[in-house]
N, C-alpha and C positions, 0 to 999 in steps of 0.2 A: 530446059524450060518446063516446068510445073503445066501441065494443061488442067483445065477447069474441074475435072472428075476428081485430080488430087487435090486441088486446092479445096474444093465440097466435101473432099473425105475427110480430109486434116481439121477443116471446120466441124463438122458432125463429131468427130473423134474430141476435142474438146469438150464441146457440148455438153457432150455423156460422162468427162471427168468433172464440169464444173457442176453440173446440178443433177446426176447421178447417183449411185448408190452402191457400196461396194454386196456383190452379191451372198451372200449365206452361202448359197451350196453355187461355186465358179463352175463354169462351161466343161466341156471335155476338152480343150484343147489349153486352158488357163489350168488346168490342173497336169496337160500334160507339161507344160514349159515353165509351171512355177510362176505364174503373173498374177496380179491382182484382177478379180474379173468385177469390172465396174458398168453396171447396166441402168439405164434410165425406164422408166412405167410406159413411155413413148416409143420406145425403141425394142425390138425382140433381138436384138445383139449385144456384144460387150463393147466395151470401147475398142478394145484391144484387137478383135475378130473386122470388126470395122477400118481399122488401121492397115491390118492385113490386106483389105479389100473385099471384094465382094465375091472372088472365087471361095475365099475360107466362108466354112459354114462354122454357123454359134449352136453347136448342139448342147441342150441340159442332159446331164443323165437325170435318170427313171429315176424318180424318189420312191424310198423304201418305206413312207411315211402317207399318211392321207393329210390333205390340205387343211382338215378342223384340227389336227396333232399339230401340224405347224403351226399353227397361228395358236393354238394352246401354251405350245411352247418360246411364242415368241412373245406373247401377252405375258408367261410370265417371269421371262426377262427383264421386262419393261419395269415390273409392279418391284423385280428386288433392286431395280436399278431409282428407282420411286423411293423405295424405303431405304434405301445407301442415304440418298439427301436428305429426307427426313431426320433420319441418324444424325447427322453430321450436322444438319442443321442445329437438333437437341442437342448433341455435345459442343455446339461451339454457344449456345445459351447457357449452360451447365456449367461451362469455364468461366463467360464472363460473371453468371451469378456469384459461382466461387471468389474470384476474384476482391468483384466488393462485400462479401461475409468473410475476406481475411481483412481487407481493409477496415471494416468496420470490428473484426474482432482487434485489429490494432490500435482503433480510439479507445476500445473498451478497455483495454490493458493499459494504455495511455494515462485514463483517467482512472484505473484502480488506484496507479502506482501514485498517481499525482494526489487523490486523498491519503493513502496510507504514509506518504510524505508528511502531509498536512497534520493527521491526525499524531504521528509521532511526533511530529513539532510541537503540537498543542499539551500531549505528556511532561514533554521536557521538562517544557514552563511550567506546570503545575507543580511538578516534581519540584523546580528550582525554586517557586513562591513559598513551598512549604518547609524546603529547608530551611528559604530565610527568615519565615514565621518563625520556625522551631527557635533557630539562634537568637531572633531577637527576645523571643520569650526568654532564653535561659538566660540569656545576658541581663535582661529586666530582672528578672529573680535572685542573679547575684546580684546587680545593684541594690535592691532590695536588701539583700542579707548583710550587705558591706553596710549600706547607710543605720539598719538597724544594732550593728554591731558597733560603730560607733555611737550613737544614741543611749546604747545601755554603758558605752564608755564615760561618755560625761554623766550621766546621771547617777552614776555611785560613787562618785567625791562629792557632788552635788545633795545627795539625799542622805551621806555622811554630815555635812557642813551641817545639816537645817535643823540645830538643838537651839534654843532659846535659853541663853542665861551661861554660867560659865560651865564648864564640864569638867569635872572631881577626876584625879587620877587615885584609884584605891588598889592600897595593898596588903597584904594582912600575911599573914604564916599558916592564916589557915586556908586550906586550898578550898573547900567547902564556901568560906563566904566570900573568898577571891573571885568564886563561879558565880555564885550569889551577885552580889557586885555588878561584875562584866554583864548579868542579863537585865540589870535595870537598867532604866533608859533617865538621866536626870532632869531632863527636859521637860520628865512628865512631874504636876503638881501630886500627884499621890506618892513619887518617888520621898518627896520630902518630910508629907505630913505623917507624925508620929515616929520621926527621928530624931532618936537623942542624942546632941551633938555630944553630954558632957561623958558620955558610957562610950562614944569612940575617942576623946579624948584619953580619957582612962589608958596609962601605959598596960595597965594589967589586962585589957582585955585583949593584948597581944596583935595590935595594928593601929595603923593610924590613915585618915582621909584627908586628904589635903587637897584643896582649892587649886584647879590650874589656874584660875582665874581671877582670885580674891573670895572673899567672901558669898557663899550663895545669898542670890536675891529671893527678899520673903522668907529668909530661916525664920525658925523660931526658938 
């Protein structure tokens, strides 16, 4: 059976692990057995020397240090344990920044792609309007050529036909008035005037002009 000095020890011995503080520099006897030496601001023992009981003594060794070095050194634990969160805080701001400047460089690339799409598209068509401009123009110009090629078709049987009165076939032996001849036009009134019907009559003048048609109209 537990009498009351262990059961207040066992309780004190908690105590000092539950809102205690593991010591920087442990006891002489926590260093001799390899323990953790856990000391509360209340208490001048460890837990562990308490546990023991009250025969074990809690002795510190001598520090080789003065007490402003200590707190020198423990302040500036503190300040690079300060700037670890700091850090770490900036690097996890720095990530998530990154983050949305790749997402937003993916709209940008998004929408490069999406006009140079468009604007190829818009080439195309250009391209494809101007071809079908080109064809339709050369197709127009050969219609053009075709309908003017037959126009000068009919129009030289037509501007053959249009003498007025009969048209003379002349022949002769001489090839000089046969060209003669061939470049009158008899259609025309001066063809006739001052033609002497009775000198191409004449066998001797070595031809003769004969009427396709009958007698010219208006001889004289």
């Amino acid at each position: 059976m537990s009498s009351k000095a262990s059961v207040r020890k066992n309780a004190l011995t908690r105590r000092i692990e539950d809102e205690g503080f593991q010591s920087v520099i442990p006891c002489e006897r926590c260093v001799r057995l390899k323990r953790v030496c856990v000391r509360a601001d209340c208490s001048d023992r460890c837990s562990d020397c308490v546990r023991a009981g009250g025969g074990v003594k809690c002795t510190m060794p001598t520090p080789t240090f003065s007490d402003a070095e200590w707190r020198r050194l423990v302040k500036s634990q503190n300040q690079i344990e300060e700037e670890e969160e700091a850090i770490l805080a900036k690097l996890l701001r720095l990530r998530k920044q990154k983050r949305l400047l790749q997402k937003r460089a993916g709209d940008f690339i998004a929408r490069d792609f999406k006009e140079v799409a468009e604007l190829e598209e818009l080439e195309r068509r250009e391209v494809e309007e101007r071809e079908r401009l080109e064809r339709e123009r050369v197709e127009s110009e050969q219609r053009e050529r075709e309908a003017e090629s037959a126009r000068a078709a009919v129009e030289v049987p037509q501007s053959a036909s249009r003498i007025d009165g009969p048209v003379f076939a002349a022949t002769s032996e001489d090839p000089t008035l046969t060209q003669l001849l061939s470049g009158m036009n008899p259609a025309s009134p001066s063809f006739w005037d001052g033609l002497d019907f009775s000198a191409l009559d004449d066998p001797a003048a070595g031809g003769t002009v004969e009427p396709a048609g009958g007698s010219p109209s208006g001889s004289r």
